[in-house]
C-alpha positions in Angstrom: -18.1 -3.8 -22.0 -15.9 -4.0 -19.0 -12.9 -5.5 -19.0 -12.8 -8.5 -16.8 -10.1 -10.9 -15.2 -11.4 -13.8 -13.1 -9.2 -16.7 -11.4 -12.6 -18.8 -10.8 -10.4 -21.9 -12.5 -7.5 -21.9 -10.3 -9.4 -21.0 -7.4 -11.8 -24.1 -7.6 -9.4 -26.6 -9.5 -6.1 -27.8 -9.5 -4.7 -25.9 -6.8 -7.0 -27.4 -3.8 -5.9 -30.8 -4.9 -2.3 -30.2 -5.1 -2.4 -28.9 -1.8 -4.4 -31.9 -0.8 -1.6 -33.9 -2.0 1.2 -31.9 -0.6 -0.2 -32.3 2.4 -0.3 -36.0 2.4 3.0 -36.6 0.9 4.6 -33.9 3.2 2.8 -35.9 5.9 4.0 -39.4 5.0 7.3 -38.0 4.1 7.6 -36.1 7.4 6.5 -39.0 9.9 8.7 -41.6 8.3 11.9 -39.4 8.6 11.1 -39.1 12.5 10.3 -42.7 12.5 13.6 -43.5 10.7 16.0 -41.9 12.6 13.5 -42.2 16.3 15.3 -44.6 19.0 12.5 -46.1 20.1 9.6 -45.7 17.7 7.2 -47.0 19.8 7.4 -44.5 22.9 8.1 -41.3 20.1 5.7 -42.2 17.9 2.6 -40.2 19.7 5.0 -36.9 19.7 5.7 -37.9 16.0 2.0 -38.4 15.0 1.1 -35.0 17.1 3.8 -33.1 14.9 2.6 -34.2 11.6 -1.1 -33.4 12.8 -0.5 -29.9 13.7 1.7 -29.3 10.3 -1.3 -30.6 8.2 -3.7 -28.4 10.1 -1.4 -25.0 9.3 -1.3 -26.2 5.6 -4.9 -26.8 5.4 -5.6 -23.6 7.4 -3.6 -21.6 4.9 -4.6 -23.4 2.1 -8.4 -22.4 2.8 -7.7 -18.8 2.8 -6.1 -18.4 0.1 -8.8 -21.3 -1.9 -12.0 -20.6 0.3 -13.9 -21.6 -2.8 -12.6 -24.8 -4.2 -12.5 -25.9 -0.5 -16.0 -25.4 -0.6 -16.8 -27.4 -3.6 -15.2 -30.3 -1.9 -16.6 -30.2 1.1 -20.4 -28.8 0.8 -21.6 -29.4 -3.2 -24.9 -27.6 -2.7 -23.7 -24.2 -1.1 -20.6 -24.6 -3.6 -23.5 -24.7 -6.3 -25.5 -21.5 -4.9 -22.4 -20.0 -4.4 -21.0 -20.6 -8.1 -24.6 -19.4 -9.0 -24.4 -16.2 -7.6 -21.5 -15.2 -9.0 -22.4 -15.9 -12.9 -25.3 -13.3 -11.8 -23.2 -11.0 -10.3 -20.7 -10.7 -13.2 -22.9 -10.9 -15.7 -24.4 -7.5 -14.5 -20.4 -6.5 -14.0 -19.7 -7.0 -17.7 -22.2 -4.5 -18.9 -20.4 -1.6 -17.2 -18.4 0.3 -20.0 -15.0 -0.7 -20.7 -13.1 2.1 -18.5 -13.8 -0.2 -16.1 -11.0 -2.7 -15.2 -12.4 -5.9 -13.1 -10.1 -8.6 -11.2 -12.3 -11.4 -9.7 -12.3 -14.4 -7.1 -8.1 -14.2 -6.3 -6.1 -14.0 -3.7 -4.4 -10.9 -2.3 -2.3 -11.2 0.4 -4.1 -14.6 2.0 -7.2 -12.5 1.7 -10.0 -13.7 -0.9 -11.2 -11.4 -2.8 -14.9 -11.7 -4.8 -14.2 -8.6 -7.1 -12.1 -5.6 -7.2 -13.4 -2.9 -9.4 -10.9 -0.2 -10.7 -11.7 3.1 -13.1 -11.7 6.7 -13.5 -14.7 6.7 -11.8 -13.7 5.1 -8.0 -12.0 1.9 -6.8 -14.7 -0.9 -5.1 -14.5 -3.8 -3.5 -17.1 -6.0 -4.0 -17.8 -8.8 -1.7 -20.7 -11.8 -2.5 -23.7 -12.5 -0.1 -25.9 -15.3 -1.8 -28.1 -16.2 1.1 -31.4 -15.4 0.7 -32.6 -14.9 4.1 -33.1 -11.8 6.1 -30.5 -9.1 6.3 -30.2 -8.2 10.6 -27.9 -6.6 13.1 -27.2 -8.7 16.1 -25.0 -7.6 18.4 -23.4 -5.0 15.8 -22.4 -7.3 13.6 -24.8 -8.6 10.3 -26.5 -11.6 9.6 -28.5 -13.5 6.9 -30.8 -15.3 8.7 -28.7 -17.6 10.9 -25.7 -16.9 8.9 -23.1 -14.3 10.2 -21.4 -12.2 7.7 -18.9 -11.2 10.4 -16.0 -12.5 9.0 -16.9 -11.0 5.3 -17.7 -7.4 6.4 -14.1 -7.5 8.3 -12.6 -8.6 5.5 -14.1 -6.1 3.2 -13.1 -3.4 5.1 -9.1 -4.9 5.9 -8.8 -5.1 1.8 -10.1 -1.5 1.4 -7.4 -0.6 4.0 -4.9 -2.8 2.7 -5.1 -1.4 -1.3 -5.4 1.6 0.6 -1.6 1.0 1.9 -0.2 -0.2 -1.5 -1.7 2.6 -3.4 0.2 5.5 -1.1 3.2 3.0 -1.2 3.6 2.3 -5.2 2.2 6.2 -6.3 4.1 8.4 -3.7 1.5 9.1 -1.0 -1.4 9.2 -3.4 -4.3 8.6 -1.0 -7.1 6.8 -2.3 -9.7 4.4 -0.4 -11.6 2.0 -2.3 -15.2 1.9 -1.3 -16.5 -1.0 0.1 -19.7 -3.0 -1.0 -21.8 -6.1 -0.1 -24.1 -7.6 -3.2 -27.2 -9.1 -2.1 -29.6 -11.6 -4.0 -32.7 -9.2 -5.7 -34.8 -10.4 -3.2 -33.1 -8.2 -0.2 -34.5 -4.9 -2.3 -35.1 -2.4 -0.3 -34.3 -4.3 3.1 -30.8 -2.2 3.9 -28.5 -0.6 1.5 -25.7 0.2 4.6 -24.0 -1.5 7.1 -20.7 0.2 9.2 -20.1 1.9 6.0 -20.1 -0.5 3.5 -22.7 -0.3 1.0 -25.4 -3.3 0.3 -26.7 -3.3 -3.0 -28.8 -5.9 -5.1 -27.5 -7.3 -8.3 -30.1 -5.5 -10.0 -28.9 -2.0 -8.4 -24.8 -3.0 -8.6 -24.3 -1.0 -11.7 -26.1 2.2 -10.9 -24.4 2.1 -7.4 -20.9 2.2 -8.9 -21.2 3.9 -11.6 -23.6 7.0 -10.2 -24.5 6.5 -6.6 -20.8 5.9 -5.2 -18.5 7.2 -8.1 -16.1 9.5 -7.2 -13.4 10.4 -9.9 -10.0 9.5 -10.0 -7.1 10.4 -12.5 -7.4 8.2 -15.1 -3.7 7.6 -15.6 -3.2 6.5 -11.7 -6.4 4.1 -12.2 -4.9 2.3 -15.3 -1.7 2.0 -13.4 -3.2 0.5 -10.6 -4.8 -1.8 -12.9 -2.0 -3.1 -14.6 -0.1 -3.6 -10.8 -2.9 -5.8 -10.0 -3.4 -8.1 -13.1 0.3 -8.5 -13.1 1.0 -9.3 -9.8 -2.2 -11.0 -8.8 -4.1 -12.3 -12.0 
């Protein structure tokens, strides 16, 4: 059985509502200082109000990359539901690899969340989640789901790949190793496209067999378990 660390809690609990509150307190804390010590409140307070606006935006902003999940559950229930869904199915079929297989899921790395990041003797992958259902298509080079565009989460699969890339050669002396990338699809996309601008699309029912014979390629098992142990002590 693989060996599994997953941050689902902290991603989807108490950190979105802390930042919910730092926000307001930082926000009521902020505007009465410039209110306090403002000569005429009345005239500054627009220019006040506007300050504390854009603040709260950047923390927000920020706070949604690095939580894009629990913000989710507060604001849209049902695709937080499909979502949370998903991902029981998709680990579930995770934990039956063997246990040389290290896997760190649904963290943050470097304001970039991350769905799963495999790590063995047998390759480095990330994983990235697609629950929608609907059809996979190219539109204007990028892919969709239907109406959905996965834009945003093929760039980012690709920029993690490329940024673990960068720590690897960094932390093991020019070792150069790039993880694979790969998009997980519901069962129900079999068959429909198992490649898009190199990164693999497999179904849940495929995942396995796709990392562990398809796209395996061997790496030394003492760099791997290194590499491991960076991640879950830095990240998990």
């Amino acid at each position: 059985m693989a060996y599994i660390e997953d941050k689902t809690e902290k991603q989807t609990g108490n950190p979105v509502s802390k930042h919910v509150f730092f926000v307001i307190l930082s926000a009521a804390v902020l505007a009465g200082s410039m209110l306090f010590f403002a000569q005429d409140w009345k005239d500054e307070l627009p220019t006040i109000l506007f300050i504390v606006l854009v603040i709260a935006v950047l923390i927000v902003f920020v706070s949604r990359k690095a939580n894009p999940l629990g913000w989710k559950k507060i604001l849209n229930k049902n695709e937080f539901n499909a979502i949370k869904s998903f991902e029981k199915d998709v680990t579930r079929k995770l934990s039956q690899l063997d246990d040389a297989y290290f896997i760190f899921s649904n963290f943050s790395f470097e304001l970039f969340n991350v769905d799963h990041l495999i790590v063995s003797k047998n390759g480095m992958f990330v994983v990235s989640r697609v629950h929608h259902t609907e059809r996979l298509q190219i539109l204007s080079n990028a892919l969709f789901a239907g109406e959905n565009s996965l834009e945003a989460l093929t760039d980012r699969t690709w920029r993690l790949c490329h940024l673990i890339n960068i720590i690897i050669r960094k932390g093991f002396k020019g070792l150069e190793i790039m993880p694979v990338p790969i998009l997980v699809v519901p069962d129900t996309h079999a068959g429909a496209m198992t490649e898009f601008n190199g990164i693999a699309i497999t179904t849940i029912e495929d995942l396995n067999d796709t990392i562990d014979g398809k796209l395996a390629f061997p790496i030394d098992r003492e760099h791997a378990e290194g590499f491991a142990f960076y991640m879950k002590k830095m990240y998990m």
